[in-house]
TORNU-639587 format. One line per field, with one value per residue: residue in three letters; residue number from 1; y, z, x of N, C-alpha, C in turn. Coordinates in Angstrom, 3 decimals. Atoms other than C-alpha are relative to their C-alpha. Layout:
// TORNU-639587
residuo <- [ala;...]
num <- [NUM;...]
ny <- [Y;...]
nz <- [Z;...]
nx <- [X;...]
cay <- [Y;...]
caz <- [Z;...]
cax <- [X;...]
cy <- [Y;...]
cz <- [Z;...]
cx <- [X;...]
This chain:
// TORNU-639587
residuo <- [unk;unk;unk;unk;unk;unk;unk;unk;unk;unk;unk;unk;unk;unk;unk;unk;unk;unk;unk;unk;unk;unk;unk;unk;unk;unk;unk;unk;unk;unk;unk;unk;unk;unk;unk;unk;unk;unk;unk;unk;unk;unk;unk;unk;unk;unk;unk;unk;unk;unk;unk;unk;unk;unk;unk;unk;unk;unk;unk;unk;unk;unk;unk;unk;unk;unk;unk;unk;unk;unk;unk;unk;unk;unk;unk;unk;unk;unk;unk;unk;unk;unk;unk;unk;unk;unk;unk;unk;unk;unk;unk;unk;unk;unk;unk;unk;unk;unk;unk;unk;unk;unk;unk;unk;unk;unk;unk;unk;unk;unk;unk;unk;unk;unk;unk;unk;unk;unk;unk;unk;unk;unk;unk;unk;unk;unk;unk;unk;unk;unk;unk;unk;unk;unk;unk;unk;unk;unk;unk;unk;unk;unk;unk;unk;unk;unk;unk;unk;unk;unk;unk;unk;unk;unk;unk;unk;unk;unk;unk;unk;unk;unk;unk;unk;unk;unk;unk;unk;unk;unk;unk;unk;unk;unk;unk;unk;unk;unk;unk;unk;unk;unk;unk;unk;unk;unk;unk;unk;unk;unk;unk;unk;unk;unk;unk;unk;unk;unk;unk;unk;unk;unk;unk;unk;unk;unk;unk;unk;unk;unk;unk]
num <- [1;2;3;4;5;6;7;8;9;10;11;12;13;14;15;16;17;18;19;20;21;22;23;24;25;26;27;28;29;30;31;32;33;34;35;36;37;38;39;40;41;42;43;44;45;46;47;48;49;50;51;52;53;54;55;56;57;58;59;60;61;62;63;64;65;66;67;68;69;70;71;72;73;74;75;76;77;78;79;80;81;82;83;84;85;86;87;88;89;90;91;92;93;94;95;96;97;98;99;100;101;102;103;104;105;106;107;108;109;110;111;112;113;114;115;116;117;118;119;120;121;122;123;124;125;126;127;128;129;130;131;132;133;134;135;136;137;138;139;140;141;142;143;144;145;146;147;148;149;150;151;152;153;154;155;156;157;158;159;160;161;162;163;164;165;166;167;168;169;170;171;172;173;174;175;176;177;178;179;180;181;182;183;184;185;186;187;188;189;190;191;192;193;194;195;196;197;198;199;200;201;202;203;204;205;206;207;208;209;210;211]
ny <- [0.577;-0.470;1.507;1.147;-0.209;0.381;1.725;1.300;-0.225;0.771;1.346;1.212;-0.267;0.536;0.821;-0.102;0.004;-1.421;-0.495;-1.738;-0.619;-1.021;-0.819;-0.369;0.433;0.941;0.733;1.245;0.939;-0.440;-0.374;1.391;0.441;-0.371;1.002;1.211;0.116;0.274;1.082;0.174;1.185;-0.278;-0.025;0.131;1.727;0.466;-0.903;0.997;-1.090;0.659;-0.875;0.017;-0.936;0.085;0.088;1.359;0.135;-0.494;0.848;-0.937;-0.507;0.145;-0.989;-0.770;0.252;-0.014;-1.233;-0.295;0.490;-0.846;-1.611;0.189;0.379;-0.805;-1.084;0.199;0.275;1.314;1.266;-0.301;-1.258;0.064;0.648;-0.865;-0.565;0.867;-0.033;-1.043;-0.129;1.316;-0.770;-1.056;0.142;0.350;-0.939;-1.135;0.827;-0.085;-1.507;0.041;1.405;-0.526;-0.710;0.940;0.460;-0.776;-0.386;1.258;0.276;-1.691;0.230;0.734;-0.801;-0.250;0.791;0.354;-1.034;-0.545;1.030;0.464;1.522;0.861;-0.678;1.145;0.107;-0.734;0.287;1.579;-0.574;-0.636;0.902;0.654;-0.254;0.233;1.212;0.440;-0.919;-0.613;0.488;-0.871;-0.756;-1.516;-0.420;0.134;-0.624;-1.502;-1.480;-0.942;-0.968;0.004;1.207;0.809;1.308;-0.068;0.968;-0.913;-0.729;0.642;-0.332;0.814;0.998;-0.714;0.151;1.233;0.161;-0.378;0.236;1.287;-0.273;-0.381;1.016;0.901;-0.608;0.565;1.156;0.682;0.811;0.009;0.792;0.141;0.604;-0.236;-0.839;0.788;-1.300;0.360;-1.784;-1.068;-1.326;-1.124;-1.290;-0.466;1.159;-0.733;-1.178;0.435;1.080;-0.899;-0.401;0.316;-0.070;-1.550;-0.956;-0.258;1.528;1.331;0.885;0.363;-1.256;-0.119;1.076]
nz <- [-0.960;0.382;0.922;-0.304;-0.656;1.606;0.418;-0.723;-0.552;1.449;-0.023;-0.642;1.197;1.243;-0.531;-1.414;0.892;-0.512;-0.110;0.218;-0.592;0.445;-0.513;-0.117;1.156;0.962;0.630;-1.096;0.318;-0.584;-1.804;-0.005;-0.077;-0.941;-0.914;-0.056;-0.427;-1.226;-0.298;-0.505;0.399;1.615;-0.404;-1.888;-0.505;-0.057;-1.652;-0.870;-1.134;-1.458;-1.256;-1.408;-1.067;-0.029;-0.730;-0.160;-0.088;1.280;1.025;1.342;1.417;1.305;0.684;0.039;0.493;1.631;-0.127;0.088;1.031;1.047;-0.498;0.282;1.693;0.801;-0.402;0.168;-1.436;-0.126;-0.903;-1.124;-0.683;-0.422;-1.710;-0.907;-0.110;-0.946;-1.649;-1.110;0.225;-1.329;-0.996;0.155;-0.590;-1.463;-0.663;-0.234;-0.698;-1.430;-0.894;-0.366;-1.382;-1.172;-0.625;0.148;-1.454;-0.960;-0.200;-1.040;-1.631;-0.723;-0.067;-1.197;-1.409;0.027;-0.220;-1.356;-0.360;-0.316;-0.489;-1.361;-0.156;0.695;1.115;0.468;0.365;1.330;1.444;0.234;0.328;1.151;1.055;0.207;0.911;1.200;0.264;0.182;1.205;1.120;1.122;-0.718;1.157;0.420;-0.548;0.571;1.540;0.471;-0.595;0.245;1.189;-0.438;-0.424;-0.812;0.343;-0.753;-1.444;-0.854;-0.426;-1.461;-0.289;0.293;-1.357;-0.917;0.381;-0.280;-1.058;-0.739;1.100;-0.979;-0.994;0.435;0.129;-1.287;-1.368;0.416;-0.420;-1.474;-0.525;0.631;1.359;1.038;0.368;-0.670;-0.876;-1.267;-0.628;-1.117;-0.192;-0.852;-0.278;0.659;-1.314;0.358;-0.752;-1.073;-0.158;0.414;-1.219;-1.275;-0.105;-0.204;-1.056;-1.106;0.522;-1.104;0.163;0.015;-0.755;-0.938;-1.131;-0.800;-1.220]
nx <- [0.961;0.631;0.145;0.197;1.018;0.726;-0.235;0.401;1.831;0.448;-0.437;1.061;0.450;-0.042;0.568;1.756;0.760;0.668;1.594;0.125;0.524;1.205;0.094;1.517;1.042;-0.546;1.265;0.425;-0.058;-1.235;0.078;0.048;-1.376;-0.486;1.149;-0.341;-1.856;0.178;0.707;1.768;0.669;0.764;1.587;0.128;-0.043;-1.661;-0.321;0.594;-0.271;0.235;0.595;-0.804;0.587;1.330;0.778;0.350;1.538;0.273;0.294;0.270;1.307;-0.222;0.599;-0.882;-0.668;0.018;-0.429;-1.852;-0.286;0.477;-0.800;-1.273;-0.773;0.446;-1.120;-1.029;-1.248;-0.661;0.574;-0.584;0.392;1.410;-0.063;-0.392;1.386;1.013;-0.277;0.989;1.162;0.000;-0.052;0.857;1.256;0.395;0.304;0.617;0.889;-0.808;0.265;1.675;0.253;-0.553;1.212;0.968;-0.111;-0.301;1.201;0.720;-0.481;0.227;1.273;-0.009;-0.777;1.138;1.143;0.094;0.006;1.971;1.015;-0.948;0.183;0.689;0.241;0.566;1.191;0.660;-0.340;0.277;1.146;-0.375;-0.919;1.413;0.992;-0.545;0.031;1.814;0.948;-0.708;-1.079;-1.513;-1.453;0.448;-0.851;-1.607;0.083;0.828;-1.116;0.558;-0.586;-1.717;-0.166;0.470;0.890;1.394;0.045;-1.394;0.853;0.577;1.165;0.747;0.342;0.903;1.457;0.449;0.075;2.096;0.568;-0.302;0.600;1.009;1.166;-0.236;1.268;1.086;0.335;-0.428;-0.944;-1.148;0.208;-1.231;-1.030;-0.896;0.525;-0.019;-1.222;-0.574;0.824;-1.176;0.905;-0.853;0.093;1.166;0.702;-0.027;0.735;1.637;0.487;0.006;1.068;1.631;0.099;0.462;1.059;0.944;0.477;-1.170;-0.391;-1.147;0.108;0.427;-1.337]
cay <- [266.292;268.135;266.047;262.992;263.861;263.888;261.101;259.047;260.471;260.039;256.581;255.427;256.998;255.007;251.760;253.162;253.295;257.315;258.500;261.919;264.303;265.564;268.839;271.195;269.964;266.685;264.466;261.346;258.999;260.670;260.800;257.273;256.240;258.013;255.971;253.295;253.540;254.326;251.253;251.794;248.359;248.132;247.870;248.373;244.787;245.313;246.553;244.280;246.294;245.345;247.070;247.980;250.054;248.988;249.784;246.683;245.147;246.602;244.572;245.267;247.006;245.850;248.629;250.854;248.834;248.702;252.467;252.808;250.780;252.777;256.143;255.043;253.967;256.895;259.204;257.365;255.647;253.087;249.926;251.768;254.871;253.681;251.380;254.360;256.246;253.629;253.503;256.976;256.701;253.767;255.408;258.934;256.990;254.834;257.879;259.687;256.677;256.289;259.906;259.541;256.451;258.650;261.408;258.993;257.467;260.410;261.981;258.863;259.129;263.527;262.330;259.719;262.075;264.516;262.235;260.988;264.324;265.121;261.575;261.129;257.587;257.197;257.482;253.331;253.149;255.925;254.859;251.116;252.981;254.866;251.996;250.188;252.341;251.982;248.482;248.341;251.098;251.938;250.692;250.413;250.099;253.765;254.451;253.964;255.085;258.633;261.921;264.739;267.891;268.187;264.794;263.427;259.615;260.027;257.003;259.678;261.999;262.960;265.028;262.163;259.692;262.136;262.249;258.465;258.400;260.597;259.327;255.581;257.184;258.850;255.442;253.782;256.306;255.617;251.931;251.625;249.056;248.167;246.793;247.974;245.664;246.081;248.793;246.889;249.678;249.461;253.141;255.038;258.044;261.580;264.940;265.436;262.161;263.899;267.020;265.745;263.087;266.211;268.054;265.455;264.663;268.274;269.112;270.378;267.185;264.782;261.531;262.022;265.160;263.793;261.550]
caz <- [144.223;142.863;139.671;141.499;143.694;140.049;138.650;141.474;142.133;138.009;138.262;141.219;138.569;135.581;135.463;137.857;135.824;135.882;136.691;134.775;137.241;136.179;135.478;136.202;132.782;132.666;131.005;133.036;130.944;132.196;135.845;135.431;134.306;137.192;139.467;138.606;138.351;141.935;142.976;142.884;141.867;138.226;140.449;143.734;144.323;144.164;147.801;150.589;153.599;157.307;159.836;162.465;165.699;165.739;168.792;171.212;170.596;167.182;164.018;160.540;157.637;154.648;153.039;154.392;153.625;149.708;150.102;151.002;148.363;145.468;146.954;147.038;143.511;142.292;144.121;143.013;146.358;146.643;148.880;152.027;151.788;151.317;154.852;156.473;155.638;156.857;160.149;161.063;159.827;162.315;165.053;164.241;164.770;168.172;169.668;168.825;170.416;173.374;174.030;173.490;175.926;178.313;178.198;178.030;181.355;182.968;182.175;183.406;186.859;187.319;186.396;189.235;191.711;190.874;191.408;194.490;195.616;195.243;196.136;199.260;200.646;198.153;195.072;194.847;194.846;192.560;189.899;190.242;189.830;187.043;185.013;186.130;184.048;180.837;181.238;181.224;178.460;176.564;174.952;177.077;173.795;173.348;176.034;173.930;170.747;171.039;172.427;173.091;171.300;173.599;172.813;175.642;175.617;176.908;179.804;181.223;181.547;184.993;184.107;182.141;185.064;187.326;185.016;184.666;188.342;189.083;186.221;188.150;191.465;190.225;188.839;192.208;194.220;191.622;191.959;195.438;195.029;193.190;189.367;187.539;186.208;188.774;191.162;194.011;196.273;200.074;200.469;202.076;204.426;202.753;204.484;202.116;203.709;207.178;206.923;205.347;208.195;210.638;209.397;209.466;212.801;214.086;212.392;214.233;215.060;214.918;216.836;217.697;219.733;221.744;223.763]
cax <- [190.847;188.108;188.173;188.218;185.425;183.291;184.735;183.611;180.199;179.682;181.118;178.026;175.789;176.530;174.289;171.266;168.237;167.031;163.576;162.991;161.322;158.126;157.483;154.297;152.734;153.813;150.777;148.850;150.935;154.152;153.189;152.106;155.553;157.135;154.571;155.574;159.378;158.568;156.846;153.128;151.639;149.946;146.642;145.150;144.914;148.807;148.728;148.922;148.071;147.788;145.249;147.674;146.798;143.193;141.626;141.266;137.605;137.751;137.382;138.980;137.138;137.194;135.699;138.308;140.848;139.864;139.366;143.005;143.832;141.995;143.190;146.677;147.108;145.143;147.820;150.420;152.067;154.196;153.436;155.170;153.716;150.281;150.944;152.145;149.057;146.810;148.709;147.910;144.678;144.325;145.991;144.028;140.695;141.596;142.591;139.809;137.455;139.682;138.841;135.099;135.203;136.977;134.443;131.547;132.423;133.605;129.867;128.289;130.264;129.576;125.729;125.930;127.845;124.868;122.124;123.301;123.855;119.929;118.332;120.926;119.920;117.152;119.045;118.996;115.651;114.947;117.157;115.605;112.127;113.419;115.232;111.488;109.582;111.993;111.780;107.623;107.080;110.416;113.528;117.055;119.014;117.747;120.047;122.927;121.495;119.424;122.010;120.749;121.923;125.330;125.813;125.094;123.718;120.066;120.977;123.947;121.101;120.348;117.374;115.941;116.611;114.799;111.685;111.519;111.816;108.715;106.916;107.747;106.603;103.803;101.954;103.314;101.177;98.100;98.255;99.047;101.621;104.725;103.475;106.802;109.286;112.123;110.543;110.990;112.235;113.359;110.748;113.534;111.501;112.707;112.915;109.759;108.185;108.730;107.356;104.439;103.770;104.564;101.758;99.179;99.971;99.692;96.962;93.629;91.915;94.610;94.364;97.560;96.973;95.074;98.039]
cy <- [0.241;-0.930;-1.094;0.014;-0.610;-0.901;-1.178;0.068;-0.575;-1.443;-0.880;0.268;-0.643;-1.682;0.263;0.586;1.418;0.168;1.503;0.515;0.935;1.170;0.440;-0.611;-1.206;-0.981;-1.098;-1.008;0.243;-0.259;-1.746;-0.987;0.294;-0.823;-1.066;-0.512;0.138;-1.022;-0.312;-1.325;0.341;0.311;0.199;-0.831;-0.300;-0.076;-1.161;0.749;-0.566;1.119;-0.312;1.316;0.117;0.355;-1.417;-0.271;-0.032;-1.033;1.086;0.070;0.191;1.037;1.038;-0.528;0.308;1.341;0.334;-0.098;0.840;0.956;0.387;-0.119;1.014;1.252;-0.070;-0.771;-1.052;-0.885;0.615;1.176;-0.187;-0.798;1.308;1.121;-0.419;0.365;1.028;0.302;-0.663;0.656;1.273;-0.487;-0.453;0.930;0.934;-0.587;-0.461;1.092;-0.175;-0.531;0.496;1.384;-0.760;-0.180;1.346;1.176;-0.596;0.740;1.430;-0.389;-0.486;0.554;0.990;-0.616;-0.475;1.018;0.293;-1.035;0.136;-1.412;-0.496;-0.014;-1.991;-0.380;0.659;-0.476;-1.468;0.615;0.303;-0.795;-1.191;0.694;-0.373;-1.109;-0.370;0.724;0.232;-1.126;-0.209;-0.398;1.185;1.068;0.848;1.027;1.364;0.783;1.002;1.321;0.441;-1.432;-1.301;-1.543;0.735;-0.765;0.945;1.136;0.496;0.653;-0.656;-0.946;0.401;-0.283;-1.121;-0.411;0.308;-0.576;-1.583;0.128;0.304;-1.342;-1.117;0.619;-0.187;-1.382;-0.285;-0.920;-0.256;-1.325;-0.226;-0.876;0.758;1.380;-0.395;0.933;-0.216;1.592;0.803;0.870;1.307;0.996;0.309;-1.014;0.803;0.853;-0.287;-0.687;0.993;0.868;-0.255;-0.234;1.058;0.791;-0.573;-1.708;-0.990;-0.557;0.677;1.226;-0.195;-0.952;0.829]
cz <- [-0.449;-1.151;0.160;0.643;-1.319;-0.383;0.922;0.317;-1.353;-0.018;0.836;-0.915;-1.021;0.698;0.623;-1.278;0.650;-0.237;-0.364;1.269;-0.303;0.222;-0.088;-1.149;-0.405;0.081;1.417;-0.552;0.619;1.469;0.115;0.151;0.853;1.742;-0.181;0.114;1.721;1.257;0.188;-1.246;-1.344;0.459;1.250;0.421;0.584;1.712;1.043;1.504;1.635;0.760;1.470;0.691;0.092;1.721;0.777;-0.422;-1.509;-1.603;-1.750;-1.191;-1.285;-1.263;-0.328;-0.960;-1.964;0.032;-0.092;-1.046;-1.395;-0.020;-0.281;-1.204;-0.921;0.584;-0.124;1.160;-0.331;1.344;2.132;0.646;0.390;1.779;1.048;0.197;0.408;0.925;0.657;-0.408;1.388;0.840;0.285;0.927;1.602;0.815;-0.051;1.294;0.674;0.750;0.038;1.003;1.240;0.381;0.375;1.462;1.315;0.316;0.663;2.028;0.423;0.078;1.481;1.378;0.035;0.427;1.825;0.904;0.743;0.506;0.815;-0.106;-0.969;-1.177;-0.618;-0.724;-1.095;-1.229;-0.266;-0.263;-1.797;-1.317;-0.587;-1.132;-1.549;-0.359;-0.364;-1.362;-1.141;-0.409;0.586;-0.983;-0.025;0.568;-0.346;-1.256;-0.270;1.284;0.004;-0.524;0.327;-0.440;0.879;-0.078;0.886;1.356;0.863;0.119;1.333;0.117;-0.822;1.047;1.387;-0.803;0.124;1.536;0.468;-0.805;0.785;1.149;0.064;-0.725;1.137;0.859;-0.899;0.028;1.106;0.041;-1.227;-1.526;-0.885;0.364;0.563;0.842;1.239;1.128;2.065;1.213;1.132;0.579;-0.649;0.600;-0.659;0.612;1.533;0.245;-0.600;1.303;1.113;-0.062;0.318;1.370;1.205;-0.446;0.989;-0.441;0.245;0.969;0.917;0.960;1.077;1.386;0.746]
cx <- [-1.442;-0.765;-0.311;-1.273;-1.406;-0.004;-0.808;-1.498;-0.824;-0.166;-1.344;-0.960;-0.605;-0.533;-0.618;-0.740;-0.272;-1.148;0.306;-1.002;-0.935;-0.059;-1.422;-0.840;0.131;-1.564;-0.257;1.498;1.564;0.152;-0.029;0.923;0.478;-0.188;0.422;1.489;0.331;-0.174;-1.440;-0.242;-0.670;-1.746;-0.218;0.506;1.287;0.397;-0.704;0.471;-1.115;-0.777;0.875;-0.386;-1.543;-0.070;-0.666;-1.834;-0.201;0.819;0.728;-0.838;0.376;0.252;1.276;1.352;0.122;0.082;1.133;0.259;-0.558;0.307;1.300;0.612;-0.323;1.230;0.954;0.990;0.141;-0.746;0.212;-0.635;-1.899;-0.505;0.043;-1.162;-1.247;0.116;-0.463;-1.040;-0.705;-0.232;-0.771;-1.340;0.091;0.348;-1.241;-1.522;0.107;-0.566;-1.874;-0.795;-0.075;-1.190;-1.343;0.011;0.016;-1.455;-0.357;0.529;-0.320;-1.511;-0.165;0.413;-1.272;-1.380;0.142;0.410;-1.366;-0.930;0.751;-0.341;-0.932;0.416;0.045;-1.194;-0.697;0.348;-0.811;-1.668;0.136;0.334;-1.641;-0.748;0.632;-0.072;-1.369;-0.257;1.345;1.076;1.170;0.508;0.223;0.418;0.937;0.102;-0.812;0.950;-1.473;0.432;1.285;0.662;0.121;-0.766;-0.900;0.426;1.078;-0.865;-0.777;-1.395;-0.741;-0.545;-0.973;-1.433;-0.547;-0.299;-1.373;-0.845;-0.824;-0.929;-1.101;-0.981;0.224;-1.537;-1.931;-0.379;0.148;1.603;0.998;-0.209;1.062;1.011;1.402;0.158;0.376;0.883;0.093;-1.089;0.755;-1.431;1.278;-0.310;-1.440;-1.299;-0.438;-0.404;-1.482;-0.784;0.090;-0.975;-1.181;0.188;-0.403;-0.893;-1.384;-0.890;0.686;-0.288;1.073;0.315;-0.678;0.659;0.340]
């Protein structure tokens, strides 16, 4: 049985072309051969490779792609392995810009829960103050495109949106009246409105002391 076992394993054997198995010193021209008995293409070019698991929205890149392609043939891969190394390259990135999305937003919305925390009813108006001044003097791409050293976008900023706000308010109360580009505010009264107006009223002198 033993015998036969041999015989028959020899027997699938005979007729299959053999790949020697490089050892630690074996030359380029050796490895090369091996590479190729494998299936790696004579050239990059050989490699016809699909961007799969893109990221909806997201566009493929050429660049990368050829990348792959040059990488792959210099490492020796076959057509399958170099696909398969794309893929979780792919996949690698849209998860990582899934997750960025997901913090991104989820800043935005703690900013906004913050903000309307501290304006209460006026936090409409403030932000429409606030967004006013960026619109008269600055940049809103600049939103998108300047972080600040947590990474934070600048526009998810709630102590930016506060400055623009007073900044806003502060050339409201020097011009009198509403000049900025989308200022247009509804002038909520604020508990700081109120106590102000409760002083002048009860102060010595006042008109209104004398009802």
């Amino acid at each position: 049985d033993s015998l036969a076992n041999r015989y028959g394993n020899l027997s699938q054997l005979l007729g299959k072309e053999k790949i020697p198995v490089p050892g630690p010193f074996a030359t380029d021209d050796e490895l090369i051969h091996v590479y190729s008995k494998l299936g790696r293409p004579e050239s990059s070019d050989g490699y016809e490779l699909s961007m799969n698991h893109l990221a909806e929205g997201q566009e493929p890149n050429e660049d990368i792609v050829k990348g792959f392609k040059d990488a792959s043939h210099k490492m020796g891969l076959a057509p399958r392995q170099a696909q398969g190394l794309l893929d979780w390259f792919n996949e690698m990135q849209t998860g990582q810009m899934q997750s960025i999305q997901q913090n991104t937003e989820q800043h935005r919305q703690d900013s906004e829960m913050e903000l309307r925390k501290e304006w209460g009813p006026n936090f409409d108006d403030k932000l429409k103050t606030a967004a006013g001044v960026v619109q008269q003097f600055g940049n809103v791409e600049m939103f998108e495109q300047v972080k600040l050293a947590d990474g934070t976008e600048l526009g998810n900023s709630p102590a930016f949106a506060k400055l623009m706000a007073n900044v806003g308010e502060y050339i409201q109360s020097k011009i009198k009246e509403d000049k900025l580009e989308g200022t247009k505010t509804a002038h909520s009264t604020t508990m700081e409105d109120l106590h102000d107006r409760l002083a002048e009223v009860t102060a010595p002198n006042s008109p209104c002391l004398l009802y």
